[in-house]
N, C-alpha and C positions, 0 to 999 in steps of 0.2 A: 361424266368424268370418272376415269379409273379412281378406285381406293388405294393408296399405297402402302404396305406392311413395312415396319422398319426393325428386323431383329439385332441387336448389340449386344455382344459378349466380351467385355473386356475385362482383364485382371492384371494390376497392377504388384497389390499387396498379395500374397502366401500365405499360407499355414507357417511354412519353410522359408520363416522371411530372410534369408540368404539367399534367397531365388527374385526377389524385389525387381522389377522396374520399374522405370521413371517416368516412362510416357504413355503406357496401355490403355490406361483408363482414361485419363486427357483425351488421347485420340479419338478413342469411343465416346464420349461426350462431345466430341466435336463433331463428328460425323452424325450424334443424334439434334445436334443443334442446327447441324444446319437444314436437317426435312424438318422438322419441327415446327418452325415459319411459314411451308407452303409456301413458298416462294410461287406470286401471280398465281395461287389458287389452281393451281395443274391439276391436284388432286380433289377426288369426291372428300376424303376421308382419309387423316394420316395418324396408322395403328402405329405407337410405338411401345418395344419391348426392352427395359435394359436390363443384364445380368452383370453388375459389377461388383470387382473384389468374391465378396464371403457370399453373396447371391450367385457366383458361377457357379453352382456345380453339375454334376452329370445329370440327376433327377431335375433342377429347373429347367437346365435343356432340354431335354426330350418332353419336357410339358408342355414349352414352343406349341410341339406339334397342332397339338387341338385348335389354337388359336387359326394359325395359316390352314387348318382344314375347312376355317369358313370362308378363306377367300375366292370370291368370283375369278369367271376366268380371263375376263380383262385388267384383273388388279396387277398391279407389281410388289413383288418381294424382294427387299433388297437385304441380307445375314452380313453382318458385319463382324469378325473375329479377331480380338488384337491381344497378344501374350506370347506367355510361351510356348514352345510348340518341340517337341522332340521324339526320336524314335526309342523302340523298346528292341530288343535282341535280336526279335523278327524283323526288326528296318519298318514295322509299322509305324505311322504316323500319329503323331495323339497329339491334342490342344490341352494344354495344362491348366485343369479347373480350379480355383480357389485349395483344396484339400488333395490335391493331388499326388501321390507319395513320386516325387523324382527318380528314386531307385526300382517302382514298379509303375510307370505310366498305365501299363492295364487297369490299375486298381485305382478307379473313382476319377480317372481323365478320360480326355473324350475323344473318342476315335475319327478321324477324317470320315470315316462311314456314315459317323453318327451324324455329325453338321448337314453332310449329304443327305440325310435319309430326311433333315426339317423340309427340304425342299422337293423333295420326291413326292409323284404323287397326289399333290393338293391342287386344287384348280386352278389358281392364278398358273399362267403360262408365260410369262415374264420374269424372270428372275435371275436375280445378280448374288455371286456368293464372294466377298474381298475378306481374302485374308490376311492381318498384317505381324504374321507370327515369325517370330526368329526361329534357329534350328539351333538350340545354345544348352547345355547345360551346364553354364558357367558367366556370371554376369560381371567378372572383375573387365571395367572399362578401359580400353585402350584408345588412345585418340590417333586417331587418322591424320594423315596430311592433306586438304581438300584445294589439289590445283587451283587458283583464277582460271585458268582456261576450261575446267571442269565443270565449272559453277556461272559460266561464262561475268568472273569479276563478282557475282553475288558475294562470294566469298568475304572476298575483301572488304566489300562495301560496307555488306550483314553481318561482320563479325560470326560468318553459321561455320560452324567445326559441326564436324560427324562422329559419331563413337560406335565401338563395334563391341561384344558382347564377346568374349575369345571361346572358340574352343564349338568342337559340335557333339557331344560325350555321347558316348551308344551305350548304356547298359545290358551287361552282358549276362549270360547265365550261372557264370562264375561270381557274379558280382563285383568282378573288376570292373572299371571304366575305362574305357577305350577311345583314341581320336580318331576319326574319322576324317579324312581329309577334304578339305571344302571342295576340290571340285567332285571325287566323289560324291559327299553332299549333297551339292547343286544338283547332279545328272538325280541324283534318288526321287530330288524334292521334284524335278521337273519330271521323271514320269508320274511319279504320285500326282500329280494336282491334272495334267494333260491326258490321263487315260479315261478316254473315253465311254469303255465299259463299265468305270462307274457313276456314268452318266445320271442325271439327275435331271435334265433339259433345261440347266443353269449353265449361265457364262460365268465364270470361275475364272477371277484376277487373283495372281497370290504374288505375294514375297518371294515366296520359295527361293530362298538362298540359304547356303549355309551359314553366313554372318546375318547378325542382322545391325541396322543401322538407324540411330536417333540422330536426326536433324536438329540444330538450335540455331534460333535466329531471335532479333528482335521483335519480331511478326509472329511466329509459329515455335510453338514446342512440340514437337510431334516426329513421331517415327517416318522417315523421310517417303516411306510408302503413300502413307494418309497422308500427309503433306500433300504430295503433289495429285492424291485423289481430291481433296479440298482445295486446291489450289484452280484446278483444271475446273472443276463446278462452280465454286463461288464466283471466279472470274471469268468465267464462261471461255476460259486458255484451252481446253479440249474443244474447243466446236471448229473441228477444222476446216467444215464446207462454210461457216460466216454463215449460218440460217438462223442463230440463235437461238437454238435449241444445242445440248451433247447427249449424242446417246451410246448408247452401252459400248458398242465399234471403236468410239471416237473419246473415250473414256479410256478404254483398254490403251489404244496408241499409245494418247497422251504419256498415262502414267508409264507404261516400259520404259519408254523413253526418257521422262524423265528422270524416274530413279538410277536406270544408267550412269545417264549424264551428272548429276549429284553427286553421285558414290565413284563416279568417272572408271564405269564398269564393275564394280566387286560386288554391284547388287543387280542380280539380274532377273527382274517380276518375271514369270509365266502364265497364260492364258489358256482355257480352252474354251472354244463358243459351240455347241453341237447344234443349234438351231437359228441359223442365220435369218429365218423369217422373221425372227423376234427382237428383232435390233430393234429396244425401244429408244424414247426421252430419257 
């Protein structure tokens, strides 16, 4: 049996606790709770890594690396990242670590390169990178209208309201802030996560929206991304061929589609898979 790596980076709390959210760190504990069990023993061996809160920072990340340099090359590697996530002047991409200064994301946050570079290069040949980061540099909530026909009726049933995070701030070199407009946004975030060349020979599910979106229900507290990634695994909702198995393919589907349907289109996941031979479990 494959060994499976399970890396978790989630930040809730700041330095900058004006930057706060509600559901980062929950989500990433939920996603480490549910490998954790070895659900029917799939696995030889389940390594897990968490970085939560004041353990995000840039130096624990890149230490990741040593660990996944000792996996075999049947293991799977599964990077799980939930926070906040914004760009710097250049339209670069950064993941907001625990000390992060928001007015200069280069200084002490973590580059979209860097996440890439944990999975670059190490022998396990399986590997999944889910990102569940807004593109927000502004957390004052605003609550959404969430159709019945959206949520097909969950809505009503679950009492689930969705919240959006306003605003997608660019810090500039002037040190003014500037808005960027979501669907600009959008298109940025989706060449960012879908370009190819900086391939890692990971399949790479992201958020990538310019809003981002917390789900509430009486079931799940969780950013509606991992929502319906947990949703789709636990209850085996992704396994669209009925073999009882989902694998990475049939995971991806899933969640685009549902987060769509949720947010009833304002969230719209992106994917890139570079090695289709590796469509695992």
């Amino acid at each position: 049996k494959p060994d499976i790596y399970i890396v978790v980076i989630s930040v809730s709390n700041y330095q900058q606790n004006d930057m706060n959210l509600k559901y980062a760190v929950k989500d990433g504990r939920d996603i480490t709770n549910l490998y954790s069990k070895n659900i029917n023993n799939i696995y030889g061996n389940v390594h897990i890594d968490t970085l939560f809160n004041s353990d995000a920072t840039f130096d624990n990340v890149i230490a990741i690396k040593e660990k996944l340099l000792k996996s075999n090359v049947d293991d799977q590697v599964i990077l799980y990242v939930s926070g906040h996530g914004l760009l710097d002047d250049n339209l670069d991409f950064y993941f907001a670590s625990h000390d992060m200064d928001f007015t200069n994301p280069a200084l002490r946050g973590i580059s979209y390169e860097t996440l890439e570079d944990l999975l670059d290069s190490i022998p396990a040949r399986k590997k999944l990178f889910m990102m569940d980061a807004c593109h927000s540099g502004e957390v004052d909530k605003e609550e959404l209208i969430v159709s019945n026909e959206g949520t097909r009726g969950e809505g009503a049933k679950n009492g689930i309201k969705s919240y959006s995070y306003r605003g997608a701030n660019v810090t500039t070199s002037d040190n003014n802030s500037s808005k960027l407009g979501l669907q600009n946004s959008f298109e940025l975030m989706q060449e960012l996560f879908t370009d190819l060349n900086r391939g890692s020979g990971a399949m790479v599910i992201s958020a990538a929206a310019g809003d981002s979106y917390a789900l509430e229900s009486n079931e799940w507290n969780n950013g509606v991304f991992t929502y319906a990634v947990i949703n789709g695994l636990k209850n085996n909702a992704a396994d669209a061929d009925g073999n009882g198995e989902v694998s990475v393919s049939e995971l991806r589907s899933y969640v685009i589609e549902q987060v769509q349907e949720l947010t009833n289109g304002r969230q719209k996941p992106t994917s890139r898979q570079e090695n289709v031979e590796f469509d695992f479990r």
